[in-house]
ROSE-4610 file (N, C-alpha, C; in Angstrom, 1 decimal, always signed):
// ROSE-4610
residu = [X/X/X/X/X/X/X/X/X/X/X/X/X/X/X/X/X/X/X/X/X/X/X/X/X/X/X/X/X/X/X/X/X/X/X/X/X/X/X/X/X/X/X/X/X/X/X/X/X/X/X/X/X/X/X/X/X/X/X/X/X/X/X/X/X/X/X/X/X/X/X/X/X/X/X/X/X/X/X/X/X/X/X/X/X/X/X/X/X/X/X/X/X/X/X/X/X/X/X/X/X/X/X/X/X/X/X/X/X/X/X/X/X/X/X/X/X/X/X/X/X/X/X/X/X/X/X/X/X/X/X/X/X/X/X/X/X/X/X/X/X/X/X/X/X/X/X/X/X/X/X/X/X/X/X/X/X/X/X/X/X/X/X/X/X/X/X/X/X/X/X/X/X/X/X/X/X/X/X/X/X/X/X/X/X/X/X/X/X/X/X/X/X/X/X/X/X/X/X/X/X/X/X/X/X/X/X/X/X/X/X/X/X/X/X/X/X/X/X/X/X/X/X/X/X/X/X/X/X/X/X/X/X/X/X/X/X/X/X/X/X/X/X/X/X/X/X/X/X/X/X/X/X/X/X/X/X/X/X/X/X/X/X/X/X/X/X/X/X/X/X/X/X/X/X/X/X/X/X/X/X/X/X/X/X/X/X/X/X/X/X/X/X/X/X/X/X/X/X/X/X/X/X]
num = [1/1/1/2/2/2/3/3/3/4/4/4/5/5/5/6/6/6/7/7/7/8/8/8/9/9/9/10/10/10/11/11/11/12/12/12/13/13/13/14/14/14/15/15/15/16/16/16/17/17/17/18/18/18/19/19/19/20/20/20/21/21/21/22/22/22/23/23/23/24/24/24/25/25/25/26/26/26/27/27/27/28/28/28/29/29/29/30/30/30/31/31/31/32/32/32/33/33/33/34/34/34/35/35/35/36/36/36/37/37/37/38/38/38/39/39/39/40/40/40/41/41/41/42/42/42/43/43/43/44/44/44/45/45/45/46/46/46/47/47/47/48/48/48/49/49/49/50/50/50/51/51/51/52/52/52/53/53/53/54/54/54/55/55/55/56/56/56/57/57/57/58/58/58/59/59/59/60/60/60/61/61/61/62/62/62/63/63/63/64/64/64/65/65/65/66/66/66/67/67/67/68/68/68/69/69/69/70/70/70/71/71/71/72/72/72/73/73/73/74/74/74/75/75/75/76/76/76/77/77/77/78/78/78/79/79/79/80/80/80/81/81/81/82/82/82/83/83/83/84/84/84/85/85/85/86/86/86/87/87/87/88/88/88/89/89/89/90/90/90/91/91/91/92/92/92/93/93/93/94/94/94/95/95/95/96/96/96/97/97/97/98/98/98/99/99/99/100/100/100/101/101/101]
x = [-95.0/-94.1/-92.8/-91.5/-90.5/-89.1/-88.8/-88.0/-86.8/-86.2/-84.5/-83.8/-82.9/-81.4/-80.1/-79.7/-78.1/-77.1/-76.9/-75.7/-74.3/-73.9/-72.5/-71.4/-72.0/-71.2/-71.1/-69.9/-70.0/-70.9/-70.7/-71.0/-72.3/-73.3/-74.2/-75.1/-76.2/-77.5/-78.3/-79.0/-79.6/-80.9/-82.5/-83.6/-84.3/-85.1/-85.9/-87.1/-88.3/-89.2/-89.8/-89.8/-90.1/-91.6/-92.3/-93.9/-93.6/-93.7/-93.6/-92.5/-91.1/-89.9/-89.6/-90.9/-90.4/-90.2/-89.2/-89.1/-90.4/-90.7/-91.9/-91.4/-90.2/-89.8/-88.1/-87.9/-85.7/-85.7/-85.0/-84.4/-82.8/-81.7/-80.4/-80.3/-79.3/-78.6/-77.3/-76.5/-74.9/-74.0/-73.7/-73.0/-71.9/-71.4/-69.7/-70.0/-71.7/-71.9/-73.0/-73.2/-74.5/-75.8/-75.0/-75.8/-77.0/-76.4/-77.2/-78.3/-79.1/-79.8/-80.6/-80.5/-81.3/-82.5/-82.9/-84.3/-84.8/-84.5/-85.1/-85.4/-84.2/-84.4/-86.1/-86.4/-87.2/-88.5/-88.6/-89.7/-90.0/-88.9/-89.7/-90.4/-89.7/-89.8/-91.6/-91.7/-92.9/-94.1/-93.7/-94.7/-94.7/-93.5/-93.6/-95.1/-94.8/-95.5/-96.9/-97.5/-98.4/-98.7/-97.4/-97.0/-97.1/-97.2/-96.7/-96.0/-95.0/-94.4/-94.7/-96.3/-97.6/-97.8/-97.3/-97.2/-96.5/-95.1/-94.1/-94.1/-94.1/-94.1/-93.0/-91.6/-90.1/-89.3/-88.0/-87.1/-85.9/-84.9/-83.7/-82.8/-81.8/-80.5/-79.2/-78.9/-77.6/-76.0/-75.7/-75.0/-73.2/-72.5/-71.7/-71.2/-69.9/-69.0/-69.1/-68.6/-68.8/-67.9/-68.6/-67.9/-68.2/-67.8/-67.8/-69.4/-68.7/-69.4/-71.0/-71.2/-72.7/-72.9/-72.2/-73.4/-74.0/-73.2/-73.6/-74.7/-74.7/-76.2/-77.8/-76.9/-78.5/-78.6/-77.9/-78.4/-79.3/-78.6/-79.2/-81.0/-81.1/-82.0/-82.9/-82.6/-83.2/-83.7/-83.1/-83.3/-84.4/-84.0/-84.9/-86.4/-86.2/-87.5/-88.4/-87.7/-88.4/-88.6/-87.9/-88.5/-89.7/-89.6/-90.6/-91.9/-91.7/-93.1/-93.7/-92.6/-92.6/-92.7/-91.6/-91.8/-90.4/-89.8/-88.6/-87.8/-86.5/-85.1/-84.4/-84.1/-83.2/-84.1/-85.1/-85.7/-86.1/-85.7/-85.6/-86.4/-87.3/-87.8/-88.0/-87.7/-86.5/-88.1/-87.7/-88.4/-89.0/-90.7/-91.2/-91.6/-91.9/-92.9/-91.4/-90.9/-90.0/-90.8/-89.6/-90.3/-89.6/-89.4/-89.1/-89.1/-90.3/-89.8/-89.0]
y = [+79.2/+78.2/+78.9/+78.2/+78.9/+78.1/+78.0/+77.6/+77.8/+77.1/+77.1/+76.0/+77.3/+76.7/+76.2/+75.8/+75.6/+75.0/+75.8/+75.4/+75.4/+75.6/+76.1/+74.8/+73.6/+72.3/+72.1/+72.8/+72.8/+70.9/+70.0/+68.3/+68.0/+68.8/+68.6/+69.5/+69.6/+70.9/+70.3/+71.1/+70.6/+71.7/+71.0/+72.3/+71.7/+72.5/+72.0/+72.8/+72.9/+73.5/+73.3/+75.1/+75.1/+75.8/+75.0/+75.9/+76.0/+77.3/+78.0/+77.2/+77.6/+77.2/+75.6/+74.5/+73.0/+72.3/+71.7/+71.1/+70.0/+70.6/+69.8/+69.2/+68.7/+68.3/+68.7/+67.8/+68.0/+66.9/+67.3/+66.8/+67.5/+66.3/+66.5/+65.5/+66.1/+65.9/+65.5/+64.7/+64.5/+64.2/+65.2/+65.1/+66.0/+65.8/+66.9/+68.2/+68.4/+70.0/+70.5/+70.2/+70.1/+71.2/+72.2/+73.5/+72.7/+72.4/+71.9/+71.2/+70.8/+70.0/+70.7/+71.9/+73.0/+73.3/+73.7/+73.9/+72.8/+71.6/+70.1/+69.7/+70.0/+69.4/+70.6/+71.9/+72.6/+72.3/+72.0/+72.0/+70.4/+69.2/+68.2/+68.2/+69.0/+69.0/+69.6/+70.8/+70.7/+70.1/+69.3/+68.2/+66.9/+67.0/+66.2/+66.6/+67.7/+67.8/+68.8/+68.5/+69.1/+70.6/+71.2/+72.5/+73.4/+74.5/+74.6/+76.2/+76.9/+78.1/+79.5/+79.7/+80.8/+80.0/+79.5/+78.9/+79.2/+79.5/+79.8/+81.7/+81.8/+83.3/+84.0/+83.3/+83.7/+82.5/+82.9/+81.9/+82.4/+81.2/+81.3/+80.7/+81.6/+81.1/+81.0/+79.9/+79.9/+80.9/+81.8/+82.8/+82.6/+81.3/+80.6/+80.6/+80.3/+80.2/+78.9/+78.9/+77.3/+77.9/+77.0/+77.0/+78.4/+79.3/+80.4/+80.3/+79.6/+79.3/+78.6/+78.3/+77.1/+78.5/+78.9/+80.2/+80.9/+81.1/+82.3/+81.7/+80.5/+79.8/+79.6/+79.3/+79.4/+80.7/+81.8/+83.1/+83.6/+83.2/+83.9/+83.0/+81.9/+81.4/+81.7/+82.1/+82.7/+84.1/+84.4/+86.1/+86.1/+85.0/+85.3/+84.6/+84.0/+83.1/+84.0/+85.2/+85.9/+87.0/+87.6/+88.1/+88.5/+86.9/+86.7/+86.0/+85.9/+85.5/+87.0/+87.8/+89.2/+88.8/+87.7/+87.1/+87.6/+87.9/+88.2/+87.1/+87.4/+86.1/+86.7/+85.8/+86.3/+87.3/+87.3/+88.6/+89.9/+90.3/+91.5/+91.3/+92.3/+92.1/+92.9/+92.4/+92.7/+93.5/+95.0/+95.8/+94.9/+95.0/+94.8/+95.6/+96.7/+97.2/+98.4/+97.9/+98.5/+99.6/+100.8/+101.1/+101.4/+101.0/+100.2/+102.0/+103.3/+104.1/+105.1]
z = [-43.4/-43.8/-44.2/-43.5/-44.2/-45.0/-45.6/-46.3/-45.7/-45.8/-45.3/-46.2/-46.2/-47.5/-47.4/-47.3/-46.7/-47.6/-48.3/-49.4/-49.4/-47.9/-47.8/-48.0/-48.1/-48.1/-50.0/-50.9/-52.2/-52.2/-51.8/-52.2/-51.7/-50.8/-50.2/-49.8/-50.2/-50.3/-49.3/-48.3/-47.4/-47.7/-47.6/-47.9/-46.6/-45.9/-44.6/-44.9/-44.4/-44.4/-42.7/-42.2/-41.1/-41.1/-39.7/-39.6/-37.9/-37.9/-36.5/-35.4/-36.1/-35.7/-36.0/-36.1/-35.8/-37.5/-37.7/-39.0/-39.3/-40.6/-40.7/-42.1/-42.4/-43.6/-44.1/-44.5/-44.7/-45.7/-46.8/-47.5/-47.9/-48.5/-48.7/-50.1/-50.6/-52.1/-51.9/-52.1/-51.9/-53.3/-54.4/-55.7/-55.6/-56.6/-56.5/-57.1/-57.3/-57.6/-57.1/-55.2/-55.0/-55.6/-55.8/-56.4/-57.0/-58.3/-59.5/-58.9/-58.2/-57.3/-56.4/-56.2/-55.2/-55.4/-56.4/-57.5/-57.4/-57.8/-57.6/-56.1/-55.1/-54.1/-53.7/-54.0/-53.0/-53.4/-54.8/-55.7/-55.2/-54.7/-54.1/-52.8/-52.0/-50.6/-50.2/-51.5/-51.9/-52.0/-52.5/-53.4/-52.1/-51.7/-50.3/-49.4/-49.6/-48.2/-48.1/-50.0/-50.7/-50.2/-50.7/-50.4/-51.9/-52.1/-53.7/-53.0/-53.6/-53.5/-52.8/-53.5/-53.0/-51.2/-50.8/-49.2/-48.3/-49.4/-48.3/-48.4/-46.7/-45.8/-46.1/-46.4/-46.2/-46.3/-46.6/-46.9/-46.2/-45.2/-44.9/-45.6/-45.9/-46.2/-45.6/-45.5/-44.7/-45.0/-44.2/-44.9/-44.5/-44.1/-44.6/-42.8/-42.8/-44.0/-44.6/-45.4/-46.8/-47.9/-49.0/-50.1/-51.1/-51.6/-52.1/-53.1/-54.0/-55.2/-54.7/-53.6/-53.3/-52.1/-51.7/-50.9/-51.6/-52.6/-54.3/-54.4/-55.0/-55.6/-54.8/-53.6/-52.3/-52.3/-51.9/-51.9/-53.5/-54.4/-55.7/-55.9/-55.4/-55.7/-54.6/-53.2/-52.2/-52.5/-53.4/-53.6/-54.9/-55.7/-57.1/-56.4/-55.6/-55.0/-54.1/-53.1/-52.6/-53.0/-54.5/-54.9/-56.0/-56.8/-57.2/-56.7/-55.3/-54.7/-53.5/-53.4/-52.3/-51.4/-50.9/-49.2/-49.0/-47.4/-47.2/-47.6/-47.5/-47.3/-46.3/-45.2/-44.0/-43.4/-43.4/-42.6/-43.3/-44.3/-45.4/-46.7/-46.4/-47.9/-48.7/-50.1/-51.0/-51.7/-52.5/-53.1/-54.3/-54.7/-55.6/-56.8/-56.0/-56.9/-57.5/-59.1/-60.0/-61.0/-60.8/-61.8/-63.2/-64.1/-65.5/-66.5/-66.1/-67.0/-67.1]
């Protein structure tokens, strides 16, 4: 299952979830800060489609052009998402194992 992000429209967040290329689910949000709404919109799209996070393989993010500030936000939450689950974003997957001493 893959997650797809699309935050490039600052007024409108679009999240889809794809299984072996075909949308198997889309939701969109339309406010004057769509950001704020991204986390909610994925965490429904979820529950839509009795999905929970440990599901998703990788996540896409749309990498613009758009609005500065709403690519920032899909990318940062694409990144904090795949790296706290160890699935790629965009195809890349982002180092786990840190070492802290």
């Amino acid at each position: 299952m893959i997650l797809w992000i699309n935050s490039a429209d600052r007024e409108k967040i679009e999240v889809a979830l794809k299984k072996e290329g075909e949308i198997i689910g889309f939701k969109f949000a339309e406010n004057d800060f769509g950001s704020q709404v991204l986390l909610n919109l994925i965490t429904e799209i979820l529950k839509e489609n009795n999905l929970e996070f440990k599901d998703l393989k990788g996540i896409k993010v749309e990498k613009g052009p758009g609005s500065y500030t709403g690519l920032k936000v899909g990318a940062s939450i694409a990144n904090a998402l795949g790296f706290a689950l160890g699935i790629p974003v965009n195809g890349k997957k982002m180092e786990t194992d840190l070492d802290y001493a």
